[in-house]
Every structure is written in structure tokens, then in C-alpha cells.
Backbone as JSON, one array per atom type, in Angstrom:
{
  "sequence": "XXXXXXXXXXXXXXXXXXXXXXXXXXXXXXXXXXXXXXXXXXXXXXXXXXXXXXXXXXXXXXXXXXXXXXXXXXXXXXXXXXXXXXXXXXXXXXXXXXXXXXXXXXXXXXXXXXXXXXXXXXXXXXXXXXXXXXXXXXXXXXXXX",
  "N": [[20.62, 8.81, -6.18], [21.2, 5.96, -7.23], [23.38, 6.49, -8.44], [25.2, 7.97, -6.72], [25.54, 5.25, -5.05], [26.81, 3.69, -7.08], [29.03, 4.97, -7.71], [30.38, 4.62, -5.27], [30.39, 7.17, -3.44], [31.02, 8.09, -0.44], [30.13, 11.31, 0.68], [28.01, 12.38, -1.03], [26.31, 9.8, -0.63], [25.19, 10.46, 1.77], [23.25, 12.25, 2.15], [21.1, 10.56, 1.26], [20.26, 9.06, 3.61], [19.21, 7.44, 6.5], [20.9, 7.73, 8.8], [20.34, 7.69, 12.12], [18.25, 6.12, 12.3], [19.09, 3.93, 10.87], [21.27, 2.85, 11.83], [19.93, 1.9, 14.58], [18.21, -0.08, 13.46], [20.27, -1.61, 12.62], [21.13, -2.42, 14.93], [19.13, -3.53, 16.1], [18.6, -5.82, 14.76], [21.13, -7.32, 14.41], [21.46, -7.69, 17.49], [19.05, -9.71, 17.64], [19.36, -11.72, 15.83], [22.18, -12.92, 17.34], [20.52, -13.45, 19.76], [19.11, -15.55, 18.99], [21.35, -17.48, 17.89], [21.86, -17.46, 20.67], [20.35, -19.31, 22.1], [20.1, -21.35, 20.23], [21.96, -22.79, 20.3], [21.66, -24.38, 22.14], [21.76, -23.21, 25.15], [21.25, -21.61, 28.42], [18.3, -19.65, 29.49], [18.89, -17.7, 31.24], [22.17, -17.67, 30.52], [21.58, -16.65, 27.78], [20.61, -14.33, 28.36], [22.49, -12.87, 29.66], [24.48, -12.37, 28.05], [23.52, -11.36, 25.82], [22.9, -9.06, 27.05], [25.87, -8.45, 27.35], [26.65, -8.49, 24.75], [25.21, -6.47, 23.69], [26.33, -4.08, 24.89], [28.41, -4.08, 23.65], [27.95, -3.77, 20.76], [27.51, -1.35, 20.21], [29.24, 0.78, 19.57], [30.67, -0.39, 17.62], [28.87, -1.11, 15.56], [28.4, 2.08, 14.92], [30.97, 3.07, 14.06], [31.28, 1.65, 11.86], [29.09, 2.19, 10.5], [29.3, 4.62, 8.35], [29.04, 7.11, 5.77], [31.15, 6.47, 3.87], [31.88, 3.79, 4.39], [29.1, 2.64, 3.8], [29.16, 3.66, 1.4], [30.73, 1.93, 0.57], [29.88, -0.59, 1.11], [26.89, -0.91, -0.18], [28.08, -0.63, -2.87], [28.84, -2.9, -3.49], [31.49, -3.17, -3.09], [34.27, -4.57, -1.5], [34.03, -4.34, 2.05], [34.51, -5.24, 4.97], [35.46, -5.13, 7.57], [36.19, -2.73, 10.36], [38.26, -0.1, 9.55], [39.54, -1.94, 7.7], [40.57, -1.29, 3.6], [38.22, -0.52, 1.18], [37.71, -3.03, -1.53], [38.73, -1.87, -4.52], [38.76, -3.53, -6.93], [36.1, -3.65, -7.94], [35.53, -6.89, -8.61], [33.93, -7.95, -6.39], [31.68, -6.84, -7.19], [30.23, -7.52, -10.09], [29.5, -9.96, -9.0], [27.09, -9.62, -7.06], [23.9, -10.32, -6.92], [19.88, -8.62, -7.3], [17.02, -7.68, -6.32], [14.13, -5.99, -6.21], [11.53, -5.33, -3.84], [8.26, -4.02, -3.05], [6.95, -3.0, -0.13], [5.24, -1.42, 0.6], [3.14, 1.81, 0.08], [5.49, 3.73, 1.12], [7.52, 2.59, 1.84], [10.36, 0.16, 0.53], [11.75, -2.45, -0.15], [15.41, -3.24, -0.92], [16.79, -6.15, -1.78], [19.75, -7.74, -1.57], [21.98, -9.88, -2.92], [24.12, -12.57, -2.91], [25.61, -13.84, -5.98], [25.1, -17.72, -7.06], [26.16, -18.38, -4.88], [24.85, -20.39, -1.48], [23.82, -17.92, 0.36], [22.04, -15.51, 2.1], [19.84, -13.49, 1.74], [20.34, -9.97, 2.02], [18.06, -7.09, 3.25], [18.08, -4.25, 2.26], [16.7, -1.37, 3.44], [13.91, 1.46, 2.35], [12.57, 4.02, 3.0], [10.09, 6.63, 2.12], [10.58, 10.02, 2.12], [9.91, 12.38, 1.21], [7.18, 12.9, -1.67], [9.14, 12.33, -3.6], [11.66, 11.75, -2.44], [13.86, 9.52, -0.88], [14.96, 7.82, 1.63], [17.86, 5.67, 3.07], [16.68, 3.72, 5.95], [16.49, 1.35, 6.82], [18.82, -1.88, 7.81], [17.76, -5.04, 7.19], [18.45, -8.88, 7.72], [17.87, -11.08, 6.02], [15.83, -14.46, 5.9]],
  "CA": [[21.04, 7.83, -5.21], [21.89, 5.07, -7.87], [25.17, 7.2, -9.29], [25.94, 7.83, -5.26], [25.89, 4.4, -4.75], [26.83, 3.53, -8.19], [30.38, 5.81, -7.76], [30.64, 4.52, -4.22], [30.76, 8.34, -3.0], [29.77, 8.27, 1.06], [29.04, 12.38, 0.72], [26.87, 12.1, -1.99], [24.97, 9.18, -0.96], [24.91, 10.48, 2.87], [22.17, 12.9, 2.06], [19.81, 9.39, 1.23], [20.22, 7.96, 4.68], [18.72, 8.18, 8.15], [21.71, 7.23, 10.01], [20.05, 6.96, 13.34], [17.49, 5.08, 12.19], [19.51, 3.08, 10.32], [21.99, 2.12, 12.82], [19.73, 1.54, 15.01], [17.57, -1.34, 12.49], [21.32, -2.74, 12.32], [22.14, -3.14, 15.93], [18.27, -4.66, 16.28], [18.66, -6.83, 13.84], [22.02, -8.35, 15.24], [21.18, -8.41, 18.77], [17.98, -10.72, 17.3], [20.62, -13.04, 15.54], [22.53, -13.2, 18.83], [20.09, -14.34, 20.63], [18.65, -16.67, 18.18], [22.45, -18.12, 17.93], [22.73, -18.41, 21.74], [19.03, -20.06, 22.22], [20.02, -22.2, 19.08], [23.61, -23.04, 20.95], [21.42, -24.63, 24.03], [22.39, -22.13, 26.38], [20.41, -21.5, 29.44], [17.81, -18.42, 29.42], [20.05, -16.42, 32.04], [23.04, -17.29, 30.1], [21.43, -16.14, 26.94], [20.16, -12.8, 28.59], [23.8, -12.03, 30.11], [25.26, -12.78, 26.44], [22.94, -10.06, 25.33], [23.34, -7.62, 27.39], [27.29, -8.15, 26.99], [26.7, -7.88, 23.19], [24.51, -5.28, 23.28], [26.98, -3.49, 25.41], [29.67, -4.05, 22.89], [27.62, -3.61, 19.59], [26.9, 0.23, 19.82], [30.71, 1.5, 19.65], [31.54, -0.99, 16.63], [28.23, -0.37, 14.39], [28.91, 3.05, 14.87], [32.36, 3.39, 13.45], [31.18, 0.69, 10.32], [28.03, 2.79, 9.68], [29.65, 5.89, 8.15], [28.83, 7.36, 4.93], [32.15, 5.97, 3.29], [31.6, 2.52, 4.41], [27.77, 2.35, 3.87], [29.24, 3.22, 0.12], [31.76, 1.16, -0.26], [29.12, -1.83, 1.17], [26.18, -0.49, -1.18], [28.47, -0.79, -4.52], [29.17, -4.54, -3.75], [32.71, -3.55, -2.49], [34.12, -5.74, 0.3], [34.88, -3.55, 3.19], [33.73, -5.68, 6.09], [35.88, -4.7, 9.3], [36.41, -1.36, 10.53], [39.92, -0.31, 9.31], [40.14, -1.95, 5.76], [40.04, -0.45, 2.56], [37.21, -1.32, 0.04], [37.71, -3.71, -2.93], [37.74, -1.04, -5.55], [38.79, -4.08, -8.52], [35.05, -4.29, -9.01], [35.49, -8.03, -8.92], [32.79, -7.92, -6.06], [30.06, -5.44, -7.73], [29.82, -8.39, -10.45], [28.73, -11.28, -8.3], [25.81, -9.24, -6.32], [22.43, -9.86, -7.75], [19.4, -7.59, -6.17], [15.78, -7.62, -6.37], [13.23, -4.73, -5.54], [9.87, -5.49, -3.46], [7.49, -2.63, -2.69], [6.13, -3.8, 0.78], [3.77, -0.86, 1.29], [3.49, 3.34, -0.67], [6.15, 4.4, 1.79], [8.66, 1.46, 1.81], [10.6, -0.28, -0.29], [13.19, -3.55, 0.35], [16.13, -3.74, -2.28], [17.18, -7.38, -1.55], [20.93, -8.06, -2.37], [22.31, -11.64, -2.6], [25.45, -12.98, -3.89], [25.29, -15.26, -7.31], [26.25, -18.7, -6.94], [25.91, -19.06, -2.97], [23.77, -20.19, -0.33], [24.24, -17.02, 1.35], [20.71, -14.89, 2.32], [19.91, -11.89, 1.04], [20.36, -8.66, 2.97], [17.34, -6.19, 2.62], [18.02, -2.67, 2.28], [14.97, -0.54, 3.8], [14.32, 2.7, 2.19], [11.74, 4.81, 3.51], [9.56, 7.82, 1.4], [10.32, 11.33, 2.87], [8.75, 13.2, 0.19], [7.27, 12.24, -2.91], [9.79, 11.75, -5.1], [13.12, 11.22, -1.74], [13.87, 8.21, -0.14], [16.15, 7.62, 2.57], [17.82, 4.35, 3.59], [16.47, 3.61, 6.87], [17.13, -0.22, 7.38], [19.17, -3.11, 7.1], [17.28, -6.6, 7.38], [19.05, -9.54, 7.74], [16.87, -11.98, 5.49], [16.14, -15.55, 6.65]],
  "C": [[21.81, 6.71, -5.91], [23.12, 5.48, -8.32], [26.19, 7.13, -7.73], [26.58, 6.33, -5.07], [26.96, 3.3, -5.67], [28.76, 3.59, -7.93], [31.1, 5.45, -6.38], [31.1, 6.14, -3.35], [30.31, 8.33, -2.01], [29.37, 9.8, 0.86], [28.19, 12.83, -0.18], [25.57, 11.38, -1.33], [24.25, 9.51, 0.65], [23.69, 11.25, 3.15], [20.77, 11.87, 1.99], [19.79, 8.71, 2.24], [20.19, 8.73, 5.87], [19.68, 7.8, 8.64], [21.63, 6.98, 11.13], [19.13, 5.95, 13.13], [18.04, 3.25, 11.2], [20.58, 1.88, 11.25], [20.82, 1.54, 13.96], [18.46, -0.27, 15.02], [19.03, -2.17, 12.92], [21.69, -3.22, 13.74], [20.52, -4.4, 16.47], [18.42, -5.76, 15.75], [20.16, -7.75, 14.55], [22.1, -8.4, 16.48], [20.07, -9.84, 18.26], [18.52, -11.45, 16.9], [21.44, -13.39, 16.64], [22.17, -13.74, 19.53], [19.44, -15.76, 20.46], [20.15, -17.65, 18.17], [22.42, -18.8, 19.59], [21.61, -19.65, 22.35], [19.19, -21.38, 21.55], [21.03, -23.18, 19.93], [23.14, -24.34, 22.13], [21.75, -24.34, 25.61], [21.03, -22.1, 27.32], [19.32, -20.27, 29.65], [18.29, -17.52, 30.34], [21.35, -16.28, 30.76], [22.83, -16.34, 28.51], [21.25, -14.8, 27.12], [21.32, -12.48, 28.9], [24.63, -11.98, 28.87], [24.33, -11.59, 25.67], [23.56, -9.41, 25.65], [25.37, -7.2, 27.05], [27.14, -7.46, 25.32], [26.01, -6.61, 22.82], [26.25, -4.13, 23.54], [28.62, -3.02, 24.34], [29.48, -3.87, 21.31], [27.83, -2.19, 19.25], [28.23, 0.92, 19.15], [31.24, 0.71, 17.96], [30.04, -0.75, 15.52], [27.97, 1.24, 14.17], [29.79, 3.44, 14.48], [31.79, 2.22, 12.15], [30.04, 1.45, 10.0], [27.96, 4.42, 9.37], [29.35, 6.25, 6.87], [29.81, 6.53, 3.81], [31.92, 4.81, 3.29], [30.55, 2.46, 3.58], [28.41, 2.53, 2.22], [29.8, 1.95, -0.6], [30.6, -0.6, 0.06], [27.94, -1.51, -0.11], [26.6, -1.25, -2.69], [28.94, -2.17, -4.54], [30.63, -4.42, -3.45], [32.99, -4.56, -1.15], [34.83, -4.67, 1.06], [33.96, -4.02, 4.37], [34.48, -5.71, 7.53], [36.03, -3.24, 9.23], [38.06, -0.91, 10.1], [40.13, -0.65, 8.22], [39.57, -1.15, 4.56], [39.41, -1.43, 1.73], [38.04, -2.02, -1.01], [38.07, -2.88, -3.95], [38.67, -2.0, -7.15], [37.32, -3.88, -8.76], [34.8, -5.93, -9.11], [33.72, -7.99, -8.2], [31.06, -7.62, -6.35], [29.43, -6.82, -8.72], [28.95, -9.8, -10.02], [27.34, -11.0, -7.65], [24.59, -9.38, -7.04], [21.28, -8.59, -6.82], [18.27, -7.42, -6.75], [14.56, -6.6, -5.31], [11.42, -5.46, -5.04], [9.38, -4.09, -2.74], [6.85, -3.05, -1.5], [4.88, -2.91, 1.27], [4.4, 0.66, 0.55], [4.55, 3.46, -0.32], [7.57, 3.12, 2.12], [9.15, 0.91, 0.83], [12.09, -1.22, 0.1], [14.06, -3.48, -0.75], [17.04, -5.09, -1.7], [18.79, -7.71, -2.17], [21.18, -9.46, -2.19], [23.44, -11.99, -3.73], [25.24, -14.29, -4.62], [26.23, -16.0, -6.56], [26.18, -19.2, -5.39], [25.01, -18.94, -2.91], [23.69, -18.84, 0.73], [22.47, -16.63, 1.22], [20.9, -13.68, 2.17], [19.88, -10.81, 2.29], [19.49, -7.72, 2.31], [18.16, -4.75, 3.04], [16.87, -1.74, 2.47], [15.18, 0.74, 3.39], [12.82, 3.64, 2.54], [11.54, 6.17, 2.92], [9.94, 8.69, 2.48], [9.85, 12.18, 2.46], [8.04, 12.45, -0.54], [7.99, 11.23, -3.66], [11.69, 11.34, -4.43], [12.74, 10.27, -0.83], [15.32, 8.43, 0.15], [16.42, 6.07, 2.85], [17.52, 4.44, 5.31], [16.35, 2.45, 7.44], [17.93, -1.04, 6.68], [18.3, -4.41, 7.77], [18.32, -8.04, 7.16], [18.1, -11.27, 7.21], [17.13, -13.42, 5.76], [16.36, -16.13, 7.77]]
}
């Protein structure tokens, strides 16, 4: 998995990832920022629920085309490929700045925490979930903080 991700190869590393379960961590996770934004905003609890459902409505189609094997590498190796449509980074400048810290939260789990040196930014967990022994799949993103 580390060479997959390592080499930025999506059919390599596509064999280590649940893709439904994964997409579907990523669209939870940013509906829950969504609504925390529009709550935060002082919006009204209708307008916040119709601001969901719009976003929901409009999330599925766009983390679906960004959560493809190719992408998911080129994000992994610290490239920047953050809209649908551009091509990754591949100077490498990016891969340097990422730090990334491993917590074990339970046998069968495991967070790899990324976070960019130097900023206030918040780390993004990476969820990887035992399927055997000795394979692990990615099966979330967390949006830390």
C-alpha cells in the first residue's frame, strides 16, 4: 500500500480501498461541516435543513467523480489535485510539506492523520479498516477538528 501510495499509482492502490464505504464517510463528513457552517452562519433551522438537502443533493455526483482510484492517489502522495478536471502536482513540492501521524484507535482500525507543516490547517484522518490479518482497506476520510 505504502509504494501504491508512495508511486501515486490509482490501480495499484485501488485494491486497498472500500470505495463505497469510503465515499460514503466523505459525503457524511461534509454534509456535517455544512451544516455546522450554516448553524454557525445564524441561519434559521428550516433554512439550514433546505441547505442540506440542496447540498446533499449536489454532493453525490461531485464526490463521486473526485473519489477515483487516480485521484485518491494523487491526494494520498501529498499531490495537489483538488477539483475534478486538474492534473496532480507531480513536482513533489507538495509531498515535502505533509507531515502524518499514525493512531491505532481499536485491533481493527487505524487513523493516519495528515497535516500540512507550518499551517494552522487540521489534519485530515485517513480510516483504514482490517479485512484480514495482515490487509487493510481505506475506508474513511475524517475531517479533524
Amino acid at each position: 500500500m505504502t509504494s501504491a501510495f508512495r508511486d501515486a499509482d490509482g490501480d495499484r492502490l485501488a485494491a486497498y480501498v472500500d470505495f463505497s464505504s469510503l465515499k460514503d464517510s466523505l459525503k457524511e463528513s461534509l454534509l456535517k461541516k455544512m451544516y455546522e457552517g450554516a448553524r454557525e452562519s445564524g441561519g434559521s433551522e428550516a433554512t439550514t435543513f433546505a441547505a442540506g438537502a440542496l447540498a446533499s443533493s449536489l454532493l453525490d455526483p461531485v464526490v463521486d467523480q473526485m473519489v477515483t482510484p487516480q485521484n485518491l492517489a494523487a491526494y494520498m502522495s501529498g499531490k495537489k489535485h483538488l477539483a475534478v478536471g486538474d492534473s496532480p502536482d507531480t513536482t513533489g513540492a507538495e509531498q515535502k510539506t505533509i507531515e502524518s501521524t499514525v493512531d491505532y484507535e481499536n485491533f481493527d482500525q487505524v487513523a493516519l492523520k495528515l497535516h500540512r507543516r507550518g499551517t494552522p490547517s487540521k489534519p485530515l484522518a485517513l480510516v483504514l479498516r482490517r479485512h484480514s490479518l495482515l490487509f487493510w482497506k481505506l475506508a474513511a476520510i475524517r475531517f479533524e477538528g
